[in-house]
RODO-2510 file (C-alpha; in nm, 4 decimals, decimal comma):
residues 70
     n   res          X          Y          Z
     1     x     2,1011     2,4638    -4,7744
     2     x     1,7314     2,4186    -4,8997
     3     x     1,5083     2,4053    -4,6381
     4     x     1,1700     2,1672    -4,7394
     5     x     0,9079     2,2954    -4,4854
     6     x     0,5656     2,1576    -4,5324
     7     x     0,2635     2,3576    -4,4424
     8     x     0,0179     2,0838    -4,2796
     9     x    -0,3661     2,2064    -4,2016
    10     x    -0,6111     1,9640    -4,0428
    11     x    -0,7381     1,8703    -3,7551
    12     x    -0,5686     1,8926    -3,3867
    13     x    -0,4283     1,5473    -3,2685
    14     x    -0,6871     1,3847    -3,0408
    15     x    -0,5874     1,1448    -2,7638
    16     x    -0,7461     0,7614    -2,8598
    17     x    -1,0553     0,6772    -2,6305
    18     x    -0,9447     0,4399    -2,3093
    19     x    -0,9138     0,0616    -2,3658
    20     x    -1,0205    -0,1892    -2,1846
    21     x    -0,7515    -0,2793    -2,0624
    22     x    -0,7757     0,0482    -1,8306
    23     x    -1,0992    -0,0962    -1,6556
    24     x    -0,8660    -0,4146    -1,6220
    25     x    -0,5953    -0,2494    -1,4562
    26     x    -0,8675     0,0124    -1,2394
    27     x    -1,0297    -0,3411    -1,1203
    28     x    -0,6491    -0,4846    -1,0335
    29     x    -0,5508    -0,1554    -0,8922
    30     x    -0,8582    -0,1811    -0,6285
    31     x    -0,7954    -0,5055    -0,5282
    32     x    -0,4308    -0,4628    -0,4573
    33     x    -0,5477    -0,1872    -0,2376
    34     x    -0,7455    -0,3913    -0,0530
    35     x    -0,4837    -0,6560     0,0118
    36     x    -0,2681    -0,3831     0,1254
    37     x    -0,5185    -0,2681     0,3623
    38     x    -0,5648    -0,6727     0,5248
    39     x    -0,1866    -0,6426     0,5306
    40     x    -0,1663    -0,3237     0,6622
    41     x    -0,4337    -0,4362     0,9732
    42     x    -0,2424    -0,7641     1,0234
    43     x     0,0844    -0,6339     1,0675
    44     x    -0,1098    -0,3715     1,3189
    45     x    -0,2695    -0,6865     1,5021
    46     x     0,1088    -0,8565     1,5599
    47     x     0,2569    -0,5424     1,6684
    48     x    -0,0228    -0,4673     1,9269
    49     x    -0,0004    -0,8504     2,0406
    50     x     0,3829    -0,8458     2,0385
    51     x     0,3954    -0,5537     2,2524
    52     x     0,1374    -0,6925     2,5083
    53     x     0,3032    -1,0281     2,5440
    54     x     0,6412    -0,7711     2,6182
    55     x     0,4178    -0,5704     2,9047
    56     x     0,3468    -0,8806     3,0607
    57     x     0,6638    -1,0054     3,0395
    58     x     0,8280    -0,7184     3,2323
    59     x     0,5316    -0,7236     3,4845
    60     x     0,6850    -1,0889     3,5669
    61     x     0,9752    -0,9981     3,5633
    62     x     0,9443    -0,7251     3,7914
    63     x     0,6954    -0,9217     3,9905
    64     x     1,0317    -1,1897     4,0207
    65     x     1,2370    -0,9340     4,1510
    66     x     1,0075    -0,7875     4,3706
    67     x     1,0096    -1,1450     4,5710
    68     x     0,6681    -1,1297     4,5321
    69     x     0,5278    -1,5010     4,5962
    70     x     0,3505    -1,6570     4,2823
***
């Protein structure tokens, strides 16, 4: 079997400069992290609300079984 190897000398490969496009998607990247944040703080915001409305639920509730008058 003949083997055809080719002896290449030049120059190393070089990786192409950055496109644009990679400023595009570095500008999308930052705002999706700052909708994630908002998101992030809202959902913290419900929880802390849901869980107060639920502490003052079982203080009435408590407070009803107690006989406590209103």
């Amino acid at each position: 079997m003949v083997r055809n190897v080719v002896e290449m000398d030049g120059k190393p490969r070089r990786d192409a400069p950055p496109q644009v496009s990679d400023f595009w998607f570095a500008q999308v990247d930052v705002r999706l992290g700052r909708i994630e944040f908002m998101v992030q703080r809202l959902e913290w915001q419900i929880w802390l609300i849901v869980c107060g409305c639920a502490g003052l639920l079982v203080f009435e509730i408590v407070k009803a079984l107690g006989g406590a008058p209103s």
